[in-house]
N, C-alpha and C positions, 0 to 999 in steps of 0.2 A: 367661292365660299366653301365650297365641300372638301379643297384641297385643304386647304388652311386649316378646316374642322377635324380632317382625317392625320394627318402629319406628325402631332404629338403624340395622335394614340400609337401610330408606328413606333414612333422614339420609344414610349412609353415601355412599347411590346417588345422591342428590341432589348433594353435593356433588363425587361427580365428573364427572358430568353436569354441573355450572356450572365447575368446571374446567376442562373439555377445550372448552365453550363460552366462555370467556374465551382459551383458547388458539389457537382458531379465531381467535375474531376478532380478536387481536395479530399473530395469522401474517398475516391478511389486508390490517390496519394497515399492514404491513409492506412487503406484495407491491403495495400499489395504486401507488404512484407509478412503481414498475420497470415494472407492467403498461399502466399508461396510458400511460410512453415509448414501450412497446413496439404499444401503442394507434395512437401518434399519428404514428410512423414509418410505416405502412402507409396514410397519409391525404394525400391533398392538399393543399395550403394552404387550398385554398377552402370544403376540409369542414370542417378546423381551424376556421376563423375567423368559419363561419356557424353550424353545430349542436354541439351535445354528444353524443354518440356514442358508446356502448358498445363498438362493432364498428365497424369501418372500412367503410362503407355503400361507396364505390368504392377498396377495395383496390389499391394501387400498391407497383410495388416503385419506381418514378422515382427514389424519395430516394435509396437505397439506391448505386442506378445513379450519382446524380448523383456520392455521393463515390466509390467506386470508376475513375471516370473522368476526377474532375479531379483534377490535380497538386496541387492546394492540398491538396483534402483529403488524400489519401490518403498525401500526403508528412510530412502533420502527423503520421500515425501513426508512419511510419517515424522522423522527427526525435525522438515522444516516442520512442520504445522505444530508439532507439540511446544517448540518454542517461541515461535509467533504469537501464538495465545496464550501462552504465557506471557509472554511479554504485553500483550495488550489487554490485559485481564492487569496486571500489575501495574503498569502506566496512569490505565484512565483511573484505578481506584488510589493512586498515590495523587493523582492532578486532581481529583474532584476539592479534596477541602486545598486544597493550596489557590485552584482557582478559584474558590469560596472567598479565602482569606483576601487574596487580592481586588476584589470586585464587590467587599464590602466594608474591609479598614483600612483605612491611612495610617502609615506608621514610619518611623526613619530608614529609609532605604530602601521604603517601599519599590518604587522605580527603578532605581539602582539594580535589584533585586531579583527584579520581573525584564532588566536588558540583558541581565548576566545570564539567565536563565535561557534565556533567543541565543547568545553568542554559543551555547555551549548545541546549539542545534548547527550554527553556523558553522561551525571547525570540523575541519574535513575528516572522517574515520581514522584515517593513516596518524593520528595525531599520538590520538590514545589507543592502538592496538599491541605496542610495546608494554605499557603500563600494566595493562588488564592481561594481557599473556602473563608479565609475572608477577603478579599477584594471586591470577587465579592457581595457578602453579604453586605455587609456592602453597594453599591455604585448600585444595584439592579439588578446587571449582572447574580445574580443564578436562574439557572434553564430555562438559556434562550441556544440558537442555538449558539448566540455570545459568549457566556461565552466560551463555549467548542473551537468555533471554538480560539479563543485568545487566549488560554490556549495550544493549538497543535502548536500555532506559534511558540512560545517561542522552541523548539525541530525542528520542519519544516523549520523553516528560517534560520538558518545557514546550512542546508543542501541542500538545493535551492540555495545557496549562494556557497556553495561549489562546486554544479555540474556545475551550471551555469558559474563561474569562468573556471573552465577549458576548456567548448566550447568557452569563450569568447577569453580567449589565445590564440586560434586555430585561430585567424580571424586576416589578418594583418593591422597594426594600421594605413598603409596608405590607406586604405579604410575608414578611418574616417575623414585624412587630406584630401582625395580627395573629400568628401562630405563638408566639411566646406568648401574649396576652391570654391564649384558650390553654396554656397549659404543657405546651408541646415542649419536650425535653430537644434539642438541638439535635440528636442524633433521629430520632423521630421528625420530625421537621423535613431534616435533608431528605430521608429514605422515601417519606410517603408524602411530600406535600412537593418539595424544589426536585429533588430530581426528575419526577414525572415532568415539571415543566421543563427541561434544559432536556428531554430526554431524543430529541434532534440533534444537538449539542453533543452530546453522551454516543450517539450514531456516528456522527463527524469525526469524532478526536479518535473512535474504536478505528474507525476505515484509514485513517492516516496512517496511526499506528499498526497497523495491520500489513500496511503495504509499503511503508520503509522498511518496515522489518524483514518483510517476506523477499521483497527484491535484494539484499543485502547481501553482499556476496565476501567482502574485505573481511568483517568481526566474524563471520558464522567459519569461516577458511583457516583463521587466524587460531582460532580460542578449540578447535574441535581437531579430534583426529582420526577415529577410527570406530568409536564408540556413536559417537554423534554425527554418520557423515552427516550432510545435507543435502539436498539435490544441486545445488549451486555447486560445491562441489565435487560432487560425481562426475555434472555434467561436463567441468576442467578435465577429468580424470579418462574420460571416453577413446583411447585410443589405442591402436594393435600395430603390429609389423608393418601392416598394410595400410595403415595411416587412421585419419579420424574417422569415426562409422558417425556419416552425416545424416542417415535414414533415425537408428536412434537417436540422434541428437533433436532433429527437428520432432519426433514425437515426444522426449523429454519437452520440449519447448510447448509444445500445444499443452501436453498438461500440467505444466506450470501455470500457465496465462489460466486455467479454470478456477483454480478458489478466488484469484484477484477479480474475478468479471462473476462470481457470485458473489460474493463482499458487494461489489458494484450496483450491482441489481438489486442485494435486497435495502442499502444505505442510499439510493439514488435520491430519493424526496427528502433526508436528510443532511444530503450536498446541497440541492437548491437553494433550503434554506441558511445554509452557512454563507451562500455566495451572495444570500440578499444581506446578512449580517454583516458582510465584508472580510468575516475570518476564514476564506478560504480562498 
């Protein structure tokens, strides 16, 4: 009797013991290439290139030092970031009434309308970086923060439009007739009664666009030249006589990865709730 009573609990134990060990080691899967950046920024070139190393055998902050001190690098960060928010400061407030529109009239080609707008998220950068090279060229938009930032809309805004649409769903439409009934002009309305509510929503569609943009390396390479590097980039750009300096490379790399993982941190209960809505 006690075998039989005991036997499942084993199973039972076993298998969450091989669980939480398969969980282990995906988290670990995971964490190795961050850690080895973060490895290989604290290294010389010369440890890099001669041993493999767990631990940085002669610890260096140099790299670190190097960009914080040259204009190249450290402006690359400042060119990304000033067009990134730009660009997601222009996205989410062009997507708000468009995802208004779509999430509370029906009209001819509505649909139509609202796929063309996903297709043009779908088509790969390389499609239109010809176009917008000469155009902006041509009208003196190259090699400025705006170029770039206009250029990520085109991809950003139907996807702003897309998230934003389905928290707007979620809000019932008599909350809108109840607001025109007490008086509320439409633009009042949106600013102080609907946007608070969709304002996880509003989280959502900023963090997306924030982080296509930012990772983006094709349009920012493309449209910019010497006025606007960017740190993507520079970081192309990292090489001498004696080949790639892979010590600056991996510390450019760790401080890229920090605005994306503060973005993350502060939008994180505003992902949950997009991924219960199904928009993300």
């Amino acid at each position: 009797m006690s075998t039989s009573t005991v036997q499942p609990t084993d199973k039972a134990g076993l298998r969450r013991l091989a669980s939480y060990a398969m969980l282990i080691v995906y988290l670990l899967f995971l964490i190795l290439p961050i850690y080895w950046l973060v490895n290989m920024s604290f290294k010389p070139n010369v440890e890099i290139l001669n041993q493999l190393t767990l631990i940085p055998q002669n610890p260096t902050l140099g790299n670190y030092a190097n960009i914080l001190t040259d204009p190249t690098w450290y402006m690359g960060y400042v060119h990304s970031l000033t067009y990134v928010i730009l660009n997601t400061v222009i996205s989410v407030t062009v997507a708000l009434p468009a995802a208004y529109a779509f999430s509370r009239y029906s009209f001819i080609g509505d649909k139509h309308l609202f796929f063309w707008l996903l297709t043009n998220r779908m088509a790969p950068p390389a499609v239109f970086v010809l176009p917008f090279f000469q155009l902006y060229s041509s009208i003196g938009l190259f090699d400025t923060h705006l170029a770039v930032a206009l250029a990520h809309c085109l991809f950003n805004v139907p996807l702003a439009v897309w998230i934003l649409e389905g928290f707007m769903r979620g809000v019932p439409k008599e909350i809108d007739e109840t607001a025109y009934i007490d008086g509320y002009s439409w633009f009042r309305f949106f600013t102080r009664i609907f946007m608070p509510l969709i304002s996880s929503g509003i989280g959502v569609a900023a963090f997306f666009c924030f982080m296509f943009s930012w990772v983006d390396l094709l349009i920012s390479r493309t449209l910019t030249s010497t006025e606007v590097k960017t740190i993507g980039v520079a970081m192309t750009r990292t090489s001498s006589a004696t080949g790639l300096d892979y010590g600056t490379l991996a510390a450019a790399g760790v401080l890229t990865i920090i605005p994306g993982a503060l973005v993350i941190w502060f939008v994180r209960n505003y992902i949950a709730k997009g991924f219960a809505l199904g928009r993300v």
